[in-house]
N, CA and C atoms as a LAMMPS dump frame, in Angstrom:
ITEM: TIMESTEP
0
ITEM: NUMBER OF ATOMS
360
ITEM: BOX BOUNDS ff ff ff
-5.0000000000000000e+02 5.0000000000000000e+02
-5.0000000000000000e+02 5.0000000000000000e+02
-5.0000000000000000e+02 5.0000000000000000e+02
ITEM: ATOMS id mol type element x y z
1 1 1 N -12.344 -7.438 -13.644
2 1 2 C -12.528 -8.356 -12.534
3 1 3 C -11.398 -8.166 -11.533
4 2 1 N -11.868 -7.98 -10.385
5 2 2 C -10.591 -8.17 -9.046
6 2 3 C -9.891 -8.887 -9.058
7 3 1 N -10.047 -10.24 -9.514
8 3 2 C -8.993 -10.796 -9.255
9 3 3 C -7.373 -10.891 -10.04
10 4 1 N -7.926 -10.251 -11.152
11 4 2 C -6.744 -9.777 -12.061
12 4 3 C -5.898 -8.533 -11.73
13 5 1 N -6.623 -7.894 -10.697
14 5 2 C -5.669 -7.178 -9.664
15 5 3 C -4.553 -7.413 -8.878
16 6 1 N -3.187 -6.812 -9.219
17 6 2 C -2.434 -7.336 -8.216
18 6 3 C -1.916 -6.324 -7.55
19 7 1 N -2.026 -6.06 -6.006
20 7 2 C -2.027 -4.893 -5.138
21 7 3 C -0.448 -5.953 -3.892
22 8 1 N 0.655 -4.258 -4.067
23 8 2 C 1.447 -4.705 -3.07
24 8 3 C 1.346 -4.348 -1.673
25 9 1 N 1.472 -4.828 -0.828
26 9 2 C 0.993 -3.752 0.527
27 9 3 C 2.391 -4.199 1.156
28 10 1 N 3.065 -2.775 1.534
29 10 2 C 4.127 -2.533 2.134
30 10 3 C 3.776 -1.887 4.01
31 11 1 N 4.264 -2.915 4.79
32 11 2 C 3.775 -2.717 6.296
33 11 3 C 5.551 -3.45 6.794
34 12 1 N 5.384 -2.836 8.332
35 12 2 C 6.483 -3.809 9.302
36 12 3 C 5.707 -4.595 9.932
37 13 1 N 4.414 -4.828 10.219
38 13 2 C 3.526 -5.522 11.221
39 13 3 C 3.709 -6.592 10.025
40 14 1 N 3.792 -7.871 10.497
41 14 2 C 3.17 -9.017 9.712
42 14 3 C 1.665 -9.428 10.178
43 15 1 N 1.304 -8.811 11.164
44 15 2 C -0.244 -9.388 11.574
45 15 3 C -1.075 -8.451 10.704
46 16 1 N -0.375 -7.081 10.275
47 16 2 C -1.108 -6.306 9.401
48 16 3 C -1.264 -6.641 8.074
49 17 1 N 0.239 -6.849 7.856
50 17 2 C -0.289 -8.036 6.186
51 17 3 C -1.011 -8.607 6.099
52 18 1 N -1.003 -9.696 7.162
53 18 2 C -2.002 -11.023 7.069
54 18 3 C -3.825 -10.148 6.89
55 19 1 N -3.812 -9.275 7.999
56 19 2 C -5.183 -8.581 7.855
57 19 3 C -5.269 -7.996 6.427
58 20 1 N -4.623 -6.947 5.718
59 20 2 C -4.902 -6.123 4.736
60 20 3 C -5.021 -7.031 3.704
61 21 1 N -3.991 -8.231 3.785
62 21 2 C -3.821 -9.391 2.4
63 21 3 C -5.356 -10.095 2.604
64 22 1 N -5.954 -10.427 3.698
65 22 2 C -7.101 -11.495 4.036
66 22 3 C -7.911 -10.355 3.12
67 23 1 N -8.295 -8.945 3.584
68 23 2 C -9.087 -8.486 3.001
69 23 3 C -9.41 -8.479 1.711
70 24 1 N -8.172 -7.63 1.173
71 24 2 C -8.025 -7.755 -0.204
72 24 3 C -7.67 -9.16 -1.141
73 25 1 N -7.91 -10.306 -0.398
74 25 2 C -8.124 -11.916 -1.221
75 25 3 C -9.622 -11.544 -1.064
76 26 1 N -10.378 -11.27 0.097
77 26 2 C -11.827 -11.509 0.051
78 26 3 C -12.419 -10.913 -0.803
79 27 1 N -11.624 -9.574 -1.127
80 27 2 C -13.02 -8.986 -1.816
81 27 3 C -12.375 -9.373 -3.547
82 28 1 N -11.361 -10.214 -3.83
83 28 2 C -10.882 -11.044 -5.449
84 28 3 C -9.81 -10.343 -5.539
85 29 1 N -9.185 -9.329 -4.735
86 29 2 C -7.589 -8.897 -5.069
87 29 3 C -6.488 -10.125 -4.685
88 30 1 N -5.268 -10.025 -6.286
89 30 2 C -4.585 -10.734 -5.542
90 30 3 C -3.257 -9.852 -4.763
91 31 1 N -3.314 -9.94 -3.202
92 31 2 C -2.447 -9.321 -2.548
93 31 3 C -0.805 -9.723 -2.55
94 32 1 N 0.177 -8.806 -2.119
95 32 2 C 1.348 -9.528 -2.488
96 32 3 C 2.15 -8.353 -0.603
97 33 1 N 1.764 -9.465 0.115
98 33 2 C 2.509 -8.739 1.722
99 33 3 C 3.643 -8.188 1.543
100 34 1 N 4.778 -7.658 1.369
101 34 2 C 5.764 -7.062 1.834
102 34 3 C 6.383 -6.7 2.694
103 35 1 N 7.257 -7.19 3.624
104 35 2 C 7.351 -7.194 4.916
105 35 3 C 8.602 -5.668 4.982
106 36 1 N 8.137 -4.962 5.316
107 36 2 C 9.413 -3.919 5.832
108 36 3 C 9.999 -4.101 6.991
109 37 1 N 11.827 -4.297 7.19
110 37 2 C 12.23 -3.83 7.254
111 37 3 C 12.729 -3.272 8.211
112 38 1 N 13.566 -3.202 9.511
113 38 2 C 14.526 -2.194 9.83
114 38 3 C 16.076 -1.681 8.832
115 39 1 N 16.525 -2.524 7.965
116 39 2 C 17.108 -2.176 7.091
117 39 3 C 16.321 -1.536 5.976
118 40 1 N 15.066 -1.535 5.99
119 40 2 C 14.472 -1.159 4.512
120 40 3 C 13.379 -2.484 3.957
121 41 1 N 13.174 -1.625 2.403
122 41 2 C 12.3 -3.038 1.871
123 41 3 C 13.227 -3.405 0.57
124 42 1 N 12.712 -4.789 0.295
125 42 2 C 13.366 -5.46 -0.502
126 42 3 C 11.717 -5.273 -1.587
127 43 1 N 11.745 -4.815 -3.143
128 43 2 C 10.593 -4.867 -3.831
129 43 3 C 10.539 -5.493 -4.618
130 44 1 N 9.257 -6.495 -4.848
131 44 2 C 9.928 -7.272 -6.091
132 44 3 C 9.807 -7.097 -7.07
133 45 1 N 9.711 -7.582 -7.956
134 45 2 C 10.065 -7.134 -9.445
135 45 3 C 8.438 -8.001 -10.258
136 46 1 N 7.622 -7.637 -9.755
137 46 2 C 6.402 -8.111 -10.446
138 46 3 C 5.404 -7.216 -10.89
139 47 1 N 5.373 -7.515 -12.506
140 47 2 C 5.158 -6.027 -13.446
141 47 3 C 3.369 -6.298 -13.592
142 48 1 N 2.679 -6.897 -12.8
143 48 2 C 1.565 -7.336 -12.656
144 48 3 C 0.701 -6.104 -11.346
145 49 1 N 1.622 -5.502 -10.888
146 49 2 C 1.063 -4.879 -9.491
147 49 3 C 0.325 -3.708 -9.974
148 50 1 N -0.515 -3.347 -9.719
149 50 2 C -1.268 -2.416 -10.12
150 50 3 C -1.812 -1.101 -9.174
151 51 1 N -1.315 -1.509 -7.735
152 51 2 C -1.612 -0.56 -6.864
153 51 3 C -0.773 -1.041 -5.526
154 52 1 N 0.005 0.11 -5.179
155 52 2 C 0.908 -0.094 -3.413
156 52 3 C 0.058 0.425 -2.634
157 53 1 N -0.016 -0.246 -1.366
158 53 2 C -0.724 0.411 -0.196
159 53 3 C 0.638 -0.069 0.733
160 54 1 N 0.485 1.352 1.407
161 54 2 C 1.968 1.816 2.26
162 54 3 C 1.585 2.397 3.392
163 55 1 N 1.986 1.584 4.57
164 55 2 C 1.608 2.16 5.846
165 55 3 C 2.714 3.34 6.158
166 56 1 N 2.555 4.208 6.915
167 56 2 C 2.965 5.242 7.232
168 56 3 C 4.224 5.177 8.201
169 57 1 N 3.585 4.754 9.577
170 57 2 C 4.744 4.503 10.669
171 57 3 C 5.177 3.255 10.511
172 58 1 N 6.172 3.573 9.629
173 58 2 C 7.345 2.225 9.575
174 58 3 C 8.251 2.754 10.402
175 59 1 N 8.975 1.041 10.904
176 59 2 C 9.889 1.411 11.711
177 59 3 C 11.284 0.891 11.021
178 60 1 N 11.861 1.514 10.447
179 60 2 C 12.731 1.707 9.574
180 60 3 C 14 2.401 9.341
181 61 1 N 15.018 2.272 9.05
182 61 2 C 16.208 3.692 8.536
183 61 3 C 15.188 4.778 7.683
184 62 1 N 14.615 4.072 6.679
185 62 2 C 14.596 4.856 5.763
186 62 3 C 12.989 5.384 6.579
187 63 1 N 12.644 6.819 5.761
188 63 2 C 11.335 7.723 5.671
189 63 3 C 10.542 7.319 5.111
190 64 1 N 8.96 7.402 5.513
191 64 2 C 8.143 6.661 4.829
192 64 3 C 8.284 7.407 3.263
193 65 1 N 8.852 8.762 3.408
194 65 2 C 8.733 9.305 1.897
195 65 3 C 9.864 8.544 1.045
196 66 1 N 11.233 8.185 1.416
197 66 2 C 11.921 7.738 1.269
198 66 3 C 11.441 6.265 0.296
199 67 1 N 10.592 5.706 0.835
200 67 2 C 9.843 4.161 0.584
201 67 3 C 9.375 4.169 -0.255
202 68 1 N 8.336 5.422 -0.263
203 68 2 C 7.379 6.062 -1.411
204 68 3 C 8.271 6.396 -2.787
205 69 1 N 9.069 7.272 -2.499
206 69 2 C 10.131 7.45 -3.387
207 69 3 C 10.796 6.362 -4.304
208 70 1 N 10.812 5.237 -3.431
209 70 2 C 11.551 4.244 -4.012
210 70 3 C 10.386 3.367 -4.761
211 71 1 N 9.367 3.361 -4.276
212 71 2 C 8.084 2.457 -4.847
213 71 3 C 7.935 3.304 -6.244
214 72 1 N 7.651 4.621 -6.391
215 72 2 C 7.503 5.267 -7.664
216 72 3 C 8.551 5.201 -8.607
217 73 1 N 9.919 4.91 -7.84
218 73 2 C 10.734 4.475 -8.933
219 73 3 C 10.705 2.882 -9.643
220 74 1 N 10.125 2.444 -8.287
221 74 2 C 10.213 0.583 -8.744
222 74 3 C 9.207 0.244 -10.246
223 75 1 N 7.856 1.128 -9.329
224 75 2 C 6.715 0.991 -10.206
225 75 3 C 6.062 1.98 -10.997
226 76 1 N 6.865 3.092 -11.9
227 76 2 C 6.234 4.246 -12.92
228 76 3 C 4.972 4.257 -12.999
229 77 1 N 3.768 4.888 -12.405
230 77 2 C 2.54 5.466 -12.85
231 77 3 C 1.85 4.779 -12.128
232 78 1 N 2.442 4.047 -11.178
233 78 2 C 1.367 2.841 -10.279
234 78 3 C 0.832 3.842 -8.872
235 79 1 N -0.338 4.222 -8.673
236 79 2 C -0.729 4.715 -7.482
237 79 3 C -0.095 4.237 -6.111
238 80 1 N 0.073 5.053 -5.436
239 80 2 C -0.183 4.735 -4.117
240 80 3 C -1.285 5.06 -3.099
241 81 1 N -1.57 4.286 -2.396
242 81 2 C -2.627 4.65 -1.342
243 81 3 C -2.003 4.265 0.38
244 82 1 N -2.063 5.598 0.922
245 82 2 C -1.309 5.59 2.204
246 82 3 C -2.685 5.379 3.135
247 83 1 N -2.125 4.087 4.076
248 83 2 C -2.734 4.051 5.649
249 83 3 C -1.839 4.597 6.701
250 84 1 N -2.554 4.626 7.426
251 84 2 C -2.106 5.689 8.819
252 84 3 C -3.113 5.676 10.125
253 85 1 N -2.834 5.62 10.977
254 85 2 C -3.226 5.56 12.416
255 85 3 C -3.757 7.164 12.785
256 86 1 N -2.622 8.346 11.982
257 86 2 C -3.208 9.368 11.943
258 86 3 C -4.687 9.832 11.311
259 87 1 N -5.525 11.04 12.064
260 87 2 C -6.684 11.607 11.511
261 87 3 C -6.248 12.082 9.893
262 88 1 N -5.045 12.748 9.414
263 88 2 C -5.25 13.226 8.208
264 88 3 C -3.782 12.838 7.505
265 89 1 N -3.895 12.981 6.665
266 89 2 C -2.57 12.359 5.073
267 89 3 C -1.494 13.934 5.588
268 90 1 N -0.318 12.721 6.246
269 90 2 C 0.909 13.915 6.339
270 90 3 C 1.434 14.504 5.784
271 91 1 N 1.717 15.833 5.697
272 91 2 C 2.1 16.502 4.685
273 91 3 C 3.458 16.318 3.96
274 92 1 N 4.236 15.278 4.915
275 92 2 C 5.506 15.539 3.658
276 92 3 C 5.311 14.155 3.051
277 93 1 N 4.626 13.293 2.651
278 93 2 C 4.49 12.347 1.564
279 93 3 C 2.945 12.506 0.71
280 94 1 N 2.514 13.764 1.108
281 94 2 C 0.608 14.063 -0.215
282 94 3 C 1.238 14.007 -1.438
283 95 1 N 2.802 14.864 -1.557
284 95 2 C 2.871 14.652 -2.971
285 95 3 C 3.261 13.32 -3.87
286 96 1 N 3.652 11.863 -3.068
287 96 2 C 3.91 11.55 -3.631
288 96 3 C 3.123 9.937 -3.975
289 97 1 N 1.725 9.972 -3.01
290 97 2 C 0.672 9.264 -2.854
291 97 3 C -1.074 9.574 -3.364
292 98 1 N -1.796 8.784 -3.816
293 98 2 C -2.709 9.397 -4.321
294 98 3 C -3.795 9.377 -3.528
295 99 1 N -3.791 8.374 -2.468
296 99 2 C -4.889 8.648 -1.404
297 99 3 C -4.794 8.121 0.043
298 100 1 N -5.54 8.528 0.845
299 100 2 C -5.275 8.146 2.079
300 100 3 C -6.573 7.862 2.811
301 101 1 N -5.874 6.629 3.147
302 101 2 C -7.22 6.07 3.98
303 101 3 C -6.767 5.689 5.896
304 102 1 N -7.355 6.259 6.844
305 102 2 C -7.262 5.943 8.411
306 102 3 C -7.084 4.466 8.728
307 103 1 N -6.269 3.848 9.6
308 103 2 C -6.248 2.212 9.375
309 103 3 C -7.965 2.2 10.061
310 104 1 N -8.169 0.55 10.201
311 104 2 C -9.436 0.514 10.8
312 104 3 C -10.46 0.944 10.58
313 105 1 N -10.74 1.311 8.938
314 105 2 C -11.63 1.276 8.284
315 105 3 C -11.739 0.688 6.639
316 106 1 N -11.767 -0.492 7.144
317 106 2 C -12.132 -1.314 5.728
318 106 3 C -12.934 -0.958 4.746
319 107 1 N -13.844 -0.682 4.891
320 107 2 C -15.293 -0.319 3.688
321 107 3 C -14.338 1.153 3.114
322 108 1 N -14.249 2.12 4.033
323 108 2 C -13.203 3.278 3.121
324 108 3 C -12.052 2.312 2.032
325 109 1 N -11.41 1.278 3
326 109 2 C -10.278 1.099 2.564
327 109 3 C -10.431 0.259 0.68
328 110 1 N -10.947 -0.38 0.895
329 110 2 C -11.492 -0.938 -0.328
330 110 3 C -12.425 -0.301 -1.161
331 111 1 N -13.01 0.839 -0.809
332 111 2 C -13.938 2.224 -1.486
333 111 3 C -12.424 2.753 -2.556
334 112 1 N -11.272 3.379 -1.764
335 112 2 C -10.348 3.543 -2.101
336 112 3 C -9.589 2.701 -3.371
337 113 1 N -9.33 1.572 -3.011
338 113 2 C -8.643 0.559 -3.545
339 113 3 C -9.748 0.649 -5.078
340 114 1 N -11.148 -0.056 -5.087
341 114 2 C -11.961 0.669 -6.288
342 114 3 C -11.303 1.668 -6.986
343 115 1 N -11.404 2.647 -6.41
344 115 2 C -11.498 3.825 -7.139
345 115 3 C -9.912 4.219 -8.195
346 116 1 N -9.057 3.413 -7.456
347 116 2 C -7.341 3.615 -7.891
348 116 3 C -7.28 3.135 -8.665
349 117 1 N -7.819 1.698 -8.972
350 117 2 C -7.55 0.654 -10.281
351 117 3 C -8.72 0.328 -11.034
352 118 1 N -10.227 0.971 -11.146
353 118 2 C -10.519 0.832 -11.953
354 118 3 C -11.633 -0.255 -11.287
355 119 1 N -11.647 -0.472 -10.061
356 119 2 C -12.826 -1.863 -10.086
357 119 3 C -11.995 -3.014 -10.391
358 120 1 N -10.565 -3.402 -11.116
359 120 2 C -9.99 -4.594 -11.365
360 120 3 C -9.343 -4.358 -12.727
């Protein structure tokens, strides 16, 4: 069941949280916003998360690979799924994300989200 899902979504937009979190409550995920950052992100420590979704153009010190880097250390074996404004998944973070979805397409985006955790 979705709702036993718990998905972190790491963005600097807070209007984008609010959107990606609205979605993923609608369709029974429970979302957990993450606000990035010009110093960076702060991650929390909740061993319940089961999937990061990580926007790309952060505006940040750190590299979005940098973020990524640090999420795979926070969370061992937990997917990531990268959004992006770009047409295709940039090449210096493919290795360290498992899928990529274009912003502004929901039905992909949650096709995606399915497919990472299992349905819930």
């Amino acid at each position: 069941m979705a709702s036993q899902s718990t998905i972190l979504i790491l963005d600097d937009d807070p209007d984008h949280l609010k959107i990606y979190g609205w979605l993923l409550q609608q369709a029974g995920y429970a979302p957990i916003p993450c606000l990035v950052r010009r110093s960076g992100v702060e991650l929390p420590t909740d061993p319940a998360i089961r999937l990061v979704i990580l926007d790309y153009a952060l505006h940040t010190e750190s590299t979005p690979v940098e973020v990524a880097q640090s999420v795979i250390f926070a969370y061992p074996g937990i997917p990531i799924l990268l959004l992006s404004d770009i047409d295709g998944m940039p090449k210096d973070i493919a290795p360290f994300v498992r899928e990529f979805v274009r912003k502004g397409e929901p039905q992909k985006l949650m096709a995606a989200v399915s497919r990472l955790i299992g349905g819930g």
